[in-house]
N, C-alpha and C positions, 0 to 999 in steps of 0.2 A: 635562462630558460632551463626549465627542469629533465634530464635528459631524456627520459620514459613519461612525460607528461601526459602528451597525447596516444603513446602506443596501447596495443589490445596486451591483453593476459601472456599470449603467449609469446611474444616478445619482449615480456619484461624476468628480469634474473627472480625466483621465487623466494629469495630472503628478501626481496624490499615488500613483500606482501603486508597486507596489513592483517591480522591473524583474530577469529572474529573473540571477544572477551580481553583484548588485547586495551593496555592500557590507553591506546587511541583511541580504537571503538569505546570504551567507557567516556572516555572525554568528548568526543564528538556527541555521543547518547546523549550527554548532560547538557551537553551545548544546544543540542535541540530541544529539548523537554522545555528549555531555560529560554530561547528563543519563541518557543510554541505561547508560553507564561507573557512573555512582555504583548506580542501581539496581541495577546488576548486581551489583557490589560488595556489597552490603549484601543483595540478595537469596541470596547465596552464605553469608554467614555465618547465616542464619535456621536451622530446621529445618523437617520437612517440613510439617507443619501449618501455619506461620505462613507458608511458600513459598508454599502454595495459597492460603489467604488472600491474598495478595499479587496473586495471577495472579487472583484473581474480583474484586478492587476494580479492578484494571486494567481489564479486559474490559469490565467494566461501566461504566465510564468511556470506555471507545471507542464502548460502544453509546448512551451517554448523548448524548456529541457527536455521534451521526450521526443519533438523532431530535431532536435540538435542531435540528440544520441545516434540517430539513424544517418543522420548526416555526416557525423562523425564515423560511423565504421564506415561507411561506405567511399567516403576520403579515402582511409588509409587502407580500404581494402579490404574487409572484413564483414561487410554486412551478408548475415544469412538470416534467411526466412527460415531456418531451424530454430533460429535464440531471437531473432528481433522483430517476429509481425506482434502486433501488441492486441496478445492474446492470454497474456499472465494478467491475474487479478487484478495487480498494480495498474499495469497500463490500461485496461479497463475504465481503472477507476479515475484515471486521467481524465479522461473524457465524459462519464458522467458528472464527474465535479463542475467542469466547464459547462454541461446541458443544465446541471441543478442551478450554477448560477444565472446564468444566459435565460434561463426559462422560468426559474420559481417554482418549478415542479415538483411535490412531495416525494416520487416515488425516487427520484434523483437522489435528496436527502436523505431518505431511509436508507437506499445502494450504500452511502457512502460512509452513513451511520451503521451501520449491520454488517457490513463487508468490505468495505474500503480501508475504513481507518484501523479495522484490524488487522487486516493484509499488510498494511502497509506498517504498522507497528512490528508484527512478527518480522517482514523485510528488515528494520530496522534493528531487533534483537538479534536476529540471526543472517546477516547478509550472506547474500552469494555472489559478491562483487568484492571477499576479502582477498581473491586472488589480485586485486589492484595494491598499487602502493597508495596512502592517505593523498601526499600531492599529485596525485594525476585525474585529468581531467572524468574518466569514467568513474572512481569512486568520491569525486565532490558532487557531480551530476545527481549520483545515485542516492548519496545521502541529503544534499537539501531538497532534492526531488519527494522523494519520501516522505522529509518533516513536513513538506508543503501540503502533502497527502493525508496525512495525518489531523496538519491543524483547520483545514475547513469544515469537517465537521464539526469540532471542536465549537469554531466561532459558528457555526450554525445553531449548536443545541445551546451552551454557554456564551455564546455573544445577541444572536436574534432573536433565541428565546423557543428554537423549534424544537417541537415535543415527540418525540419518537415513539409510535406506538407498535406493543407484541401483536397484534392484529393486523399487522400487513407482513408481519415474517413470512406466511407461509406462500403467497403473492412473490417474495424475494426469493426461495430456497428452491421453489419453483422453476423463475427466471433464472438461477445457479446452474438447476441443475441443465436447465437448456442448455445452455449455454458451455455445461462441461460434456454435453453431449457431443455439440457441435465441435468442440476443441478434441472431444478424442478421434472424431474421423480425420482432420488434421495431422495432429499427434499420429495417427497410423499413417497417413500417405508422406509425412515429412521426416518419417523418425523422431519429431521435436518432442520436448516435454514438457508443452505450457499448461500451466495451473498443476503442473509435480502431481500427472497424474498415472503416469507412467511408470517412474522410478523418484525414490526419495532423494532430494538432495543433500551433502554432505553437512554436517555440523548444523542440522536443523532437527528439530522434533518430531521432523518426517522419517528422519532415517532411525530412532529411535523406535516408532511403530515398525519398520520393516525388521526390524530385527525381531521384534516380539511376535508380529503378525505375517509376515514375508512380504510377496509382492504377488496379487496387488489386496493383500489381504491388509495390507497399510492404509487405504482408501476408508476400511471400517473406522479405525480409530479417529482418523481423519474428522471424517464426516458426526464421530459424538462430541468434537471440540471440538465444532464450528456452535453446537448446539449449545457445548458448555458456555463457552464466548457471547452467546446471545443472553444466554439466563444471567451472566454478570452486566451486562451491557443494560439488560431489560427490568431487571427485576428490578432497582431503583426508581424507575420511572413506575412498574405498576405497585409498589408499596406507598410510594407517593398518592398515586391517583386516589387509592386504595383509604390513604388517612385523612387525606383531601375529603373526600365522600364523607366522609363518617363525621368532621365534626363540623358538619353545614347544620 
């Protein structure tokens, strides 16, 4: 057994970290991108019934890993409603993933196409679980947790065939921002800082605005990527529609 497998952060020595851009994280990156590819692959030749089955063992497996995580600190002692009520993007997005498949619900799919799968893609470029060592159980959770977040929309737009459209954005940015609303009173009564609305975290793109813009004038820049992120995410689908149209 690995001897820090199961311990938190700060009980592991800070050189077994794994450092984010670090030739691990490259490897694990590729490993998921390259796992996200086969799934998809193989979920494209199924039919529809065995699709869906495919998409509720996943789901279920996301939600699996995200009450284990809690189970986990709380074992060895560690669980705080400051870092763990699931109130960051990601964990969010846990649970719509499971209501979009569970239900069939558009607006689920949009959530996860629009906000989820970015969320969880930035997690992925830039963690904040590189204070774990590779072998321990908090940063394997975190990382196939995340690829698993990533590839359901994926197999929803490129495996089912579902069509995302710029016309329900503003319905999502909407529900966002409720919802960062509801997290800053939170955020104020717990000290916590879910959805990094509070202060930028380290070795992310967030702490790059705080340095240009300070705090919380980081939230500016913040909030024009999210918008940039949709115009790349969207504009394919309406150029599409777009040339569709035109040569009927």
């Amino acid at each position: 057994m690995l001897p820090y497998f199961w311990n938190y952060w700060t009980d592991i020595p800070q050189d077994l970290a794994t450092p984010n851009f670090s030739i691990t994280h490259f490897t694990w990156m590729a490993t998921s991108l390259l796992l996200i590819l086969i799934i998809l692959v193989i979920y494209r030749r199924q039919n529809v019934m065995v699709r869906h089955r495919i998409l509720k063992v996943v789901v279920v497996l996301i939600a699996f890993l995200d009450v284990t995580r809690w189970l986990w600190a709380a074992i060895i002692g560690h669980y705080s409603a400051v870092e763990m009520l699931p109130l960051h993007l990601c964990s969010m997005t846990v649970w719509t993933h499971v209501a979009g498949v569970f239900s069939g619900k558009t607006i689920f799919k949009d959530f996860g196409y629009a906000l989820g799968m970015p969320g969880a893609l930035a997690s992925i470029l830039t963690p904040d679980w590189y204070t774990y060592p590779f072998l321990s159980y908090q940063y394997l959770q975190a990382a196939l947790g995340h690829t698993l977040l990533v590839m359901v929309p994926i197999l929803w737009v490129w495996g089912d065939g579902f069509r995302p459209d710029w016309r329900r954005l503003p319905k999502l940015f909407g529900a966002l921002a409720g919802f960062a609303a509801f997290v800053a009173v939170i955020n104020w009564l717990l000290g916590s800082n879910y959805l990094f609305i509070c202060w930028a975290p380290k070795d992310t793109p967030l702490e790059i605005f705080e340095k240009w813009c300070g705090n919380p004038g980081y939230l500016v820049p913040l909030v024009g990527l999210i918008f940039v992120v949709w115009a790349v995410l969207y504009m394919p689908w309406v150029i599409g529609g777009w040339v569709y149209r035109h040569k009927r």
